[in-house]
Each structure stands twice: as structure tokens, then as C-alpha cells.
N, C-alpha and C positions, 0 to 999 in steps of 0.2 A: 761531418765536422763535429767535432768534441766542443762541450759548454767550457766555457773559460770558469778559472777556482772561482772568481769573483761573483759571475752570474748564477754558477751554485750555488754559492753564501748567499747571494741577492735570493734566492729562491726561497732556500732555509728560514732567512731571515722572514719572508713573507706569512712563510705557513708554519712558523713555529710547531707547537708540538703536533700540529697534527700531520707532522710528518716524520715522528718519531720514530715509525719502526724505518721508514727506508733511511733517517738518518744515520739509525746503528748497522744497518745493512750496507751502507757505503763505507762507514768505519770498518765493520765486521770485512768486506771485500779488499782495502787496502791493505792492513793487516795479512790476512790472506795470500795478497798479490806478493807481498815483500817476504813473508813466514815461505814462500817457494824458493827466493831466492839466497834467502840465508841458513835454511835446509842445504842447499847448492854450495854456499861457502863454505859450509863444515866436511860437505864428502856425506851428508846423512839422506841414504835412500828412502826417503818419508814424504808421504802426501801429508800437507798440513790438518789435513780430515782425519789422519791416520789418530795423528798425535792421542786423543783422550784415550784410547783401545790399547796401544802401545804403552801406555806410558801405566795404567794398570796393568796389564802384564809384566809390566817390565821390575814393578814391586811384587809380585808373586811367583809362584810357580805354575798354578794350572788355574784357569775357572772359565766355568760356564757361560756361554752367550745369557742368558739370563740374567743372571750378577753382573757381567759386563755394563749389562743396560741400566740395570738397577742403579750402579755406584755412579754411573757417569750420567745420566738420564735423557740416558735417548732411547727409543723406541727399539723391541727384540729383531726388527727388518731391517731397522739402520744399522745396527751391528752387525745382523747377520751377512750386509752386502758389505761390510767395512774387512771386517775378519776373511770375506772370500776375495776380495781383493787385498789383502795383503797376504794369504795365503799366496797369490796367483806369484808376487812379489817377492816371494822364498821366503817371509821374513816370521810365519807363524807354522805352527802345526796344529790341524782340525783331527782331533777324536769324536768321529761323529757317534753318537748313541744309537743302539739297535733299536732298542724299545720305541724311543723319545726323539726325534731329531731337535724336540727342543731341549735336550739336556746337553747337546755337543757341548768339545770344552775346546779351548782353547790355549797354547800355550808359545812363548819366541821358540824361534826353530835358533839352530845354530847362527844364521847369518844374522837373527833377530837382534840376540844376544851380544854379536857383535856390535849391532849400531848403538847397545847399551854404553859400550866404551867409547865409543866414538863423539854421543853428543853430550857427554858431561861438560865439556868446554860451553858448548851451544849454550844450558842450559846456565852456565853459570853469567854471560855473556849479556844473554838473554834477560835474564834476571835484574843483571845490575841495569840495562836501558829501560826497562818496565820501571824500575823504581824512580830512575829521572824522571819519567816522564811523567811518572804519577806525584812526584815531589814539585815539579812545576807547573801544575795546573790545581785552581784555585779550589775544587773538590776532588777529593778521592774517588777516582772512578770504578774502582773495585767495589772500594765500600759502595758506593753508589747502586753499584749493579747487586750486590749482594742482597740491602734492601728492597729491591727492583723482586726480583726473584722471591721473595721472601714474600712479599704481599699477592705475585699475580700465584702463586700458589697458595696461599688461602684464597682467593677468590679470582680465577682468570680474567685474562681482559676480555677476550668475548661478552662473558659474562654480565663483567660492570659495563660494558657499553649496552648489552643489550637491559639491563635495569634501569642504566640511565634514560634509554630511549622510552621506557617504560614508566616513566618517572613523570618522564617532561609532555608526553603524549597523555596519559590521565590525569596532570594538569588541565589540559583543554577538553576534561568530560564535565560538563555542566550536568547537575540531580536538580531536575525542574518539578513542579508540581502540578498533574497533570490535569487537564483542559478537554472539555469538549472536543475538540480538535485531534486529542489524540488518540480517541476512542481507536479506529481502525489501525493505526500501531500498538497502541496494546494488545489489542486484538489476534493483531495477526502475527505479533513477536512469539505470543503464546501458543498458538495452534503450529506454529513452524517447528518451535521444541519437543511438543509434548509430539506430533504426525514423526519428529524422526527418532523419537525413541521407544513410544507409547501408541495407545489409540485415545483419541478424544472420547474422553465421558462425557454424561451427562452433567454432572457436576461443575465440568469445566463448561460448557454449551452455557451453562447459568451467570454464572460471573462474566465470563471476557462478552457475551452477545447484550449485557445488561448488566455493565457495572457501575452504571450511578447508582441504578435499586438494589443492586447486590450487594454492592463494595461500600460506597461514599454514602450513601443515605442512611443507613444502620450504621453510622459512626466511621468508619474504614481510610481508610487513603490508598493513594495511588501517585509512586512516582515514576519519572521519567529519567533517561540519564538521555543526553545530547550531546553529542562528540561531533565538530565542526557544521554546525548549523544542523543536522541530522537524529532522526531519533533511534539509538541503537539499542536502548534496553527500558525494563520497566519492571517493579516491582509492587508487590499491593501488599498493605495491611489486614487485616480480617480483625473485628472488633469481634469477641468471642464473650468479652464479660469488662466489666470496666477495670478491673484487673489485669486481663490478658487478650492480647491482641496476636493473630495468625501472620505469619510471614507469608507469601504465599505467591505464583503469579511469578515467579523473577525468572525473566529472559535477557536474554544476550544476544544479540547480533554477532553470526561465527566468523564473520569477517573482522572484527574488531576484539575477538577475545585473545587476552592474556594484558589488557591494559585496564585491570584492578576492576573494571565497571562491578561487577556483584558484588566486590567488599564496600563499596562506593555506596550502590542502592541499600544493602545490609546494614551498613552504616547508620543512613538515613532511617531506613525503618527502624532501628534499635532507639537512636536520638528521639526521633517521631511520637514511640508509644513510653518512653520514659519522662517525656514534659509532658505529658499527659494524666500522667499519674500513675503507669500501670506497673504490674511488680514483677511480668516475666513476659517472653513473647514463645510462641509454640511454631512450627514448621511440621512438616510431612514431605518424606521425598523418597525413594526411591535407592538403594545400595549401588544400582550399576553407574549411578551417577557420581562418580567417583571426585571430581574436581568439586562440584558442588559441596557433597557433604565434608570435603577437607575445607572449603572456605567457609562452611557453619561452621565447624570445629576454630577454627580462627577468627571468630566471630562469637564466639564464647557459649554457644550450643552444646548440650548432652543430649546423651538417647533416654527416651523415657518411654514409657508403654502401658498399654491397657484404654489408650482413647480410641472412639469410637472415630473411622474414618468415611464421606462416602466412595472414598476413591480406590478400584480395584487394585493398581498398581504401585501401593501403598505400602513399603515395607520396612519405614525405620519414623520414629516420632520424636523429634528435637524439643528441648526447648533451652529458657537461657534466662537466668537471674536476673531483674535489672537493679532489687532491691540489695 
């Protein structure tokens, strides 16, 4: 059994826009269902699919599946099954290319040409009911969709959902300041990092095995980042001079990366050695770490060189103004 119009709307009604795409897909399907039928009252041999492929050719004389796709923007495989089924339909002619089969061209055959005579009525018919219906409804639904299109092509909806979700998820990352307690996740957030892309030096054996005397006792800090009662990241300061303070130590939990946590503890470390009085903060990392030094770089870091490192695996030296 079929949902009655009402319990549809009753549905619409409930989940508002988030059911926006199947609600232009049921519009998009009615339209559809009826564009067959009045394809059928004019005598015009057209699958309603047809129509965007057609109706550019039908302004020109020859062009490429490529351009096809380009002017109408659908993908070079939808055209290409579009154009061989209306090929199969007598109603195009394929010049496939020797070289290129993506250069084939396309053009109306004779029978094509004919249905060019044939749906000038359709079209004008067609026309004047589109205008009613968009003259009696209280927005412009062209315009509508026009603007629609216009935004998800600067930035697609996958997209903005997934930033949103990104958004609203590092919302709930807490930057705590860390505790006795969280000795063995700093700890071992840092050894997990450095064992999968490096080897543990001695340097590191120094700090993360003994960073109250390392880190917090010569001045230093150490935060935490906490994303649902959990500790998933951690970052340490390095007081180097009352001046300049080291970035250092920042890990991430690979289960929870791509929701801002390093801009997050970055952040804090930057805030951190700027009330404090200092006039720049210094890092040391590594090239292959690619995501890393693009979020110093956004984090307001340049390269600079000629400090003295003790870490082998040491091949680019940040730092970043605070004055």
C-alpha cells in the first residue's frame, strides 16, 4: 500500500529540512513521471533524461561529449550513456575519435532534427505552465534553486556538513592543565607518535619519563586536551629563556584527528607564553609531517635556522612573533 498525500506532508512536516534532498527528489520524480507523459502527448520520442543532451544539440551543429558535459554539468559517463542511448533511439549521430574516444562528437541524426520541429509547440506550452506555477507560489523557485546551486558550488554540502560536524565536535574538546594523573597519557600519547614515524631518542626518554623536573619545574607547562571525559591530546611548553618558550610534545589521538585538537593546544600554548611576558615561541619538527607544519604555518610559525637541536630527526626550526 501507497502512504496517503496527507501522511507524506504529515512526514515533511515533521522532519523539515532534514529531509530536503528526498523532498526535491520526490518533486524532481513527479515532474519526471508527468515530463513522460507529455513527451507522449506531443508525438516527441524523448526520454525526459534525454532532454539537457538534446536540447544542446539541438542549438548547434556538432560538439563533443566533453563540452556536452561541461555546458550542462553532468559528469563525461552520464553523457557518454546518455548520447549511446539516444544513439541506440536513431535520434543522434556518434563520430567516435581514433586517437581519443574521449574526443567523440556528437550530433542530431535526421530523425533527431525532426523531433526539433515537432516539440516547438511542447516547449512553448511547457513554458507558459512553468510560469503559472512559478507566478503562484509565494517564492520563486527557479530563483531559489539558482541561489541553491550557486552556494553548494563554492562550497558543497558534504562539505559544510562535514565542518559543521567538525565544528560542533571541537566544541566538546576541553584544553585542561595537566595533573599528576596524567603523567602516563602524556606519556604514552608521545611515544605512540614519535614509535610511528620516528625512533625514541634520548631527549624524548628525558621529558615525557620526567616531566615535572623537565618540563614544569624550569618554568614550562603542559596541557591536556579532553574530548568526552577522555584524554586525547597533549602539548608542553619548554621555557628556553624568559623570552622564549619551546612548543613541543604535541600529540594527538589518531582516532579523533581532523576536529582542530592541535590548533586547540597551539592555541593555548601561544596564549600561555604571551601572558607571561615572552616575545616569541620556537618548535622543531620534522618535513614528512606534513599536516603538522601546515597547522604551525596557521598558527602564525616561520622557518628559521642555525639553532642548536638534540634531536636526530630534526629538519625544519619554527618560530612565531608574539610581540
Amino acid at each position: 500500500m501507497y502512504a496517503s498525500a496527507s501522511n507524506t506532508f504529515d512526514f515533511f512536516a515533521k522532519t523539515g529540512n532534514l529531509a530536503l534532498g528526498s523532498r526535491l527528489r520526490r518533486l524532481s520524480n513527479q515532474f519526471t513521471e508527468d515530463a513522460k507523459r507529455v513527451y507522449a502527448l506531443y508525438n516527441v520520442e524523448l526520454s525526459p533524461k534525454w532532454f539537457p543532451v538534446y536540447y544542446v544539440l539541438s542549438e548547434t551543429n556538432e560538439m563533443a561529449i566533453t563540452e556536452i558535459a561541461q555546458t550542462i554539468g553532468h559528469s563525461h559517463p552520464s553523457v557518454s550513456k546518455i548520447v549511446k542511448e539516444m544513439e541506440k533511439a536513431g535520434l543522434v549521430e556518434l563520430n567516435r575519435g581514433v586517437e581519443d574516444g574521449r574526443k567523440n562528437t556528437v550530433k542530431l541524426s535526421l530523425k533527431g532534427r525532426a523531433v526539433a520541429l515537432n516539440i516547438q509547440d511542447q516547449y512553448l506550452d511547457v513554458s507558459e505552465v512553468v510560469d503559472e506555477l512559478l507566478s503562484s507560489t509565494t517564492n520563486n523557485l527557479l530563483r531559489a534553486i539558482e541561489d541553491m546551486e550557486d552556494l553548494l558550488s563554492e562550497k558543497g554540502f558534504y562539505r559544510r556538513v562535514y565542518e559543521r560536524r567538525k565544528e560542533r565536535e571541537s566544541g566538546q574538546v576541553e584544553i585542561i592543565h595537566y595533573k599528576p594523573i596524567h603523567k602516563e597519557d602524556f606519556r604514552s600519547l608521545n611515544y605512540q607518535w614519535i614509535e610511528q614515524h620516528f625512533k625514541v631518542e634520548q631527549a624524548d626518554r628525558d621529558s615525557l619519563d620526567h616531566p615535572e623536573e623537565k618540563i614544569l619545574v624550569p618554568g614550562g607547562h603542559i596541557f591536556m586536551a579532553r574530548y568526552r571525559g577522555e584524554i586525547v591530546g597533549t602539548c608542553a611548553m619548554i621555557k628556553m629563556s624568559d623570552d622564549c618558550y619551546e612548543l613541543a610534545k604535541m600529540a594527538v589521538k589518531e582516532s579523533v584527528k581532523g576536529l582542530g585538537i592541535g590548533w586547540l593546544l597551539g592555541k593555548a600554548v601561544l596564549d600561555r607564553a604571551r601572558s607571561l611576558g615572552a616575545g616569541k615561541v620556537y618548535l622543531e619538527s620534522n618535513t614528512i609531517l606534513k599536516p603538522a607544519i601546515n597547522l604551525y604555518r596557521k598558527l602564525g610559525f616561520k622557518r628559521v635556522a642555525n639553532h642548536e637541536t638534540p634531536y636526530e630527526r630534526c629538519n625544519i626550526q619554527m618560530e612565531v612573533e608574539l610581540k
